[in-house]
N, C-alpha and C positions, 0 to 999 in steps of 0.2 A: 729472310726468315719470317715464317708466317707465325699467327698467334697458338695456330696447333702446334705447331714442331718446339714453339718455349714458354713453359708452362708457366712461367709469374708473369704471362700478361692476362690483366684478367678479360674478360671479356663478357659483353653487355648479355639478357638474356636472351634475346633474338638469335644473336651472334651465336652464341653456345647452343641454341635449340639448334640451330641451325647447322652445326657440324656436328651435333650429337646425331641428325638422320643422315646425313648425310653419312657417317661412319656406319649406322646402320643399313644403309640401302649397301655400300659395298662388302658389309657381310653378306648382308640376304641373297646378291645375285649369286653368292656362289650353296650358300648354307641350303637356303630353299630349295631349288632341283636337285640336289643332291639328298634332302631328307624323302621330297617325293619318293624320289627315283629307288631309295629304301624302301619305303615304306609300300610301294609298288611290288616288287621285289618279292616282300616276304607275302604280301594279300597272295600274290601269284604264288609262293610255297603253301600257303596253308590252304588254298583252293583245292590244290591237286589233293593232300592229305587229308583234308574235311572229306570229299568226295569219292576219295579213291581211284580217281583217275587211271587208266593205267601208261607208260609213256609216249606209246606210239601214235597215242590222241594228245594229249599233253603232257611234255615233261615238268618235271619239279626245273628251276634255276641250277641246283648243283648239277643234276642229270647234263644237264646244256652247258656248261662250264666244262663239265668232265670230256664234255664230245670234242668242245672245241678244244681242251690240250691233246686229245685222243689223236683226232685228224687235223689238226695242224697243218701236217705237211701238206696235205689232199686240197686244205681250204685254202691259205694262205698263198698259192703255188694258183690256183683257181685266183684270188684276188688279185693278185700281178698281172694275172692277164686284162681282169674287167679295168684294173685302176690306167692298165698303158693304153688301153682304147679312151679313157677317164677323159684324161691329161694331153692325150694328143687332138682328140677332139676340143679340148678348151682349148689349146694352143691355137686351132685351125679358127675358132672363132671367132675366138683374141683378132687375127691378123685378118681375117673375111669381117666381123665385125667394124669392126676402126678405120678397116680401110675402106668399108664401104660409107660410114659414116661419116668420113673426113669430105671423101666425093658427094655427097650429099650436101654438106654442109657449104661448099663449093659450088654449086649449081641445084637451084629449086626446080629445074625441068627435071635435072635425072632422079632426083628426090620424088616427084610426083612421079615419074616413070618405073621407077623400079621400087617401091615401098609399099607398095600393093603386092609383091610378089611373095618378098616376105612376112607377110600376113597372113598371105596363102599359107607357107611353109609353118605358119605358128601355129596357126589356129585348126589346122590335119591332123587329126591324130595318126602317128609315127606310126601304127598299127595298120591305119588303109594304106600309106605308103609304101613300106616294106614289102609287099608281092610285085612293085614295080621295079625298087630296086635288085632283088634277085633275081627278077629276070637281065635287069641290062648289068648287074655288076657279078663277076665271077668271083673275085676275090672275099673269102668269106671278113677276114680283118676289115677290111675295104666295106662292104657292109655295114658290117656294126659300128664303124667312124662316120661313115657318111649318117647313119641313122642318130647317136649320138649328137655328131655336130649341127644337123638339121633343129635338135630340141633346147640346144645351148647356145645357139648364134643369134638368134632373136633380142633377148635380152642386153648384150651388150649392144646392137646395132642401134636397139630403139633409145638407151638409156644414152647413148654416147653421141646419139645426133641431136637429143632434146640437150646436152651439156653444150654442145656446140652450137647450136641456137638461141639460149640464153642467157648467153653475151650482153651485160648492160650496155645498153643503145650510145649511152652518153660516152665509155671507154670507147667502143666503137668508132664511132663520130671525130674523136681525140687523137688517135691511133691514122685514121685516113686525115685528119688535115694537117699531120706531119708527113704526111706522104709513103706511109708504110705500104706495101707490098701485100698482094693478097699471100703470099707466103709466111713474111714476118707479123699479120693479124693473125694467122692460123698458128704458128710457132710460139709466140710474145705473149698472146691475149686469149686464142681460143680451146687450146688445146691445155693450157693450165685451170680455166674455167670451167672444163667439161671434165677435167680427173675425178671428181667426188662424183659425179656422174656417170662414169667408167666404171669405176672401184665398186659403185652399191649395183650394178650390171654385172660386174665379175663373181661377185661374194653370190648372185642366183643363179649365174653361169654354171658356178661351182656344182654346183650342187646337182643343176638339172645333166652336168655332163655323164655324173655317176646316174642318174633315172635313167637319163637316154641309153647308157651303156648296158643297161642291166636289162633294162624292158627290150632293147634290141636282141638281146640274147637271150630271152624269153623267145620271142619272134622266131628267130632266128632258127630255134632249137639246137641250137651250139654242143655237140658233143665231142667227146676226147678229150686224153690225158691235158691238152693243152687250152680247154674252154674254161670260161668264168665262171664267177660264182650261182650266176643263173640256172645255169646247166647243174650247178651239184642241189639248187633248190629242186629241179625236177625231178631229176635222177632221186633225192631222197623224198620227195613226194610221191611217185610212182611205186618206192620199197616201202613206205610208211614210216620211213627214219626220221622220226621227227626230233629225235636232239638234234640229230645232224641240220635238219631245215632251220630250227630255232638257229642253231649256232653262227649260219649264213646270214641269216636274215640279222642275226645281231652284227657280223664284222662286217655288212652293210651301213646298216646303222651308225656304227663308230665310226667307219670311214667316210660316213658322209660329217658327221658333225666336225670331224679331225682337219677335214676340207674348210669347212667354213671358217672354222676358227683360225685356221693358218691365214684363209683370204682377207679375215675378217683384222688380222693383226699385221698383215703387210697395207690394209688399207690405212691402219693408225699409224704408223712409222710414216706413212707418205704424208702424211695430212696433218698429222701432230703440230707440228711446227705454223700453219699459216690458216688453214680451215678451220671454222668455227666448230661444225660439228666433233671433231678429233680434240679441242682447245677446252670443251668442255666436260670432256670426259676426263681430264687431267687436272682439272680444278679441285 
């Protein structure tokens, strides 16, 4: 039982300043973007009405609210598509990631050999790429995965083989003059060392899976009843629907934050329990 949870301990004034912000800062992360994001909100409603705007340049907020219950089925039926190319591209990068990072961590020749390659692949914009892979790949799904996975595999490679390299020397050292196994260092020692370095790779994975996915389908020029969200931004860009473009462009938006947050909350369930950073967010 701490001095917050029972009220007749008193406590010094340090102490009390001290979880007096402390309660304040876990209002504000959520109070604060939340009054913006109001307050945003309406400056964007009385723009359009100071102005006159009319919608097909800018909608009002309710206008774009109204579209997205309107077409629902059109958008949301569109986002199933961009989120399974999402998520199976993070899968692919998840397992191409890790595993390459592990082989790395394993041997500094194929590390020096092969981590220049992926550099290559990072530092491309996925925009020069894409006219090669339409030519060598038919499959248009196949496409926009590979193009996804290319913008999302980076970051856990790079963040998952620096976790695996910063290994204290001295466990290290401890681990080999009991006679461990390059298998049981990587099992015991290196692979629990490099998770918080996995986890903060994943939570930008996430994110860039849904960019890679959406800008490939920009590229791509993705049409039919069975393309993503991309294609219904064009498609209403081309008619001038701009509630409808807003409305995308917003259940992008959510989707991507919806992501982060989900990653960003299985990173704390993993980490809670023995990693500093997770340890003091629950203090």
């Amino acid at each position: 039982m701490t001095a917050i949870d029972h009220p007749a301990v008193t406590l010094d004034p340090e102490e009390a300043r001290r979880v007096r912000q402390e309660r304040l800062e876990r209002i504000g992360r959520w109070v604060l973007p939340l009054a913006i994001m109001i307050l945003a909100i309406w400056l964007w409603d009385r723009i359009c009405v100071w102005n006159g705007i009319p919608k097909y340049i800018l909608p009002r907020p309710g206008v774009v609210l109204q579209t997205l219950f309107d077409d629902a089925g059109l958008l949301f039926s569109s986002l199933l598509v961009t989120l399974r190319v999402t998520f199976l591209s993070l899968l692919l990068a998840v397992i191409g990631g890790v595993g390459l990072a592990v082989l790395f961590a394993q041997s500094k020749w194929v590390e020096m050999s092969f981590f220049p390659f992926a550099i290559v692949l990072q530092v491309t914009p996925i925009v020069a790429i894409f006219p090669l892979i339409n030519i060598y790949v038919d499959n248009q799904t196949a496409k926009l995965l590979l193009c996804a996975w290319i913008v999302a595999f980076f970051p856990i490679l790079s963040n998952t083989t620096l976790g695996l390299n910063s290994v204290d020397r001295n466990l290290r050292d401890m681990f080999k003059l009991n006679g461990a196994t390059r298998w049981q260092q990587l099992r015991y020692l290196r692979l629990p060392a490099a998770m918080p370095y996995f986890l903060g790779g994943l939570k930008i994975a996430g994110g860039l899976s849904l960019i890679g996915a959406v800008v490939a389908e920009f590229v791509a020029g993705a049409t039919g009843q069975s393309s993503g969200l991309a294609s219904r931004i064009i498609e209403a860009g081309y008619r001038l629907n701009a509630p409808r473009l807003f409305a995308a462009l917003i259940l992008i938006s959510f989707t991507g934050i919806l992501i982060f947050l989900v990653l960003s909350l299985i990173s704390h369930l993993i980490l809670r329990r023995w990693h500093e950073s997770a340890l003091k967010q629950e203090r």
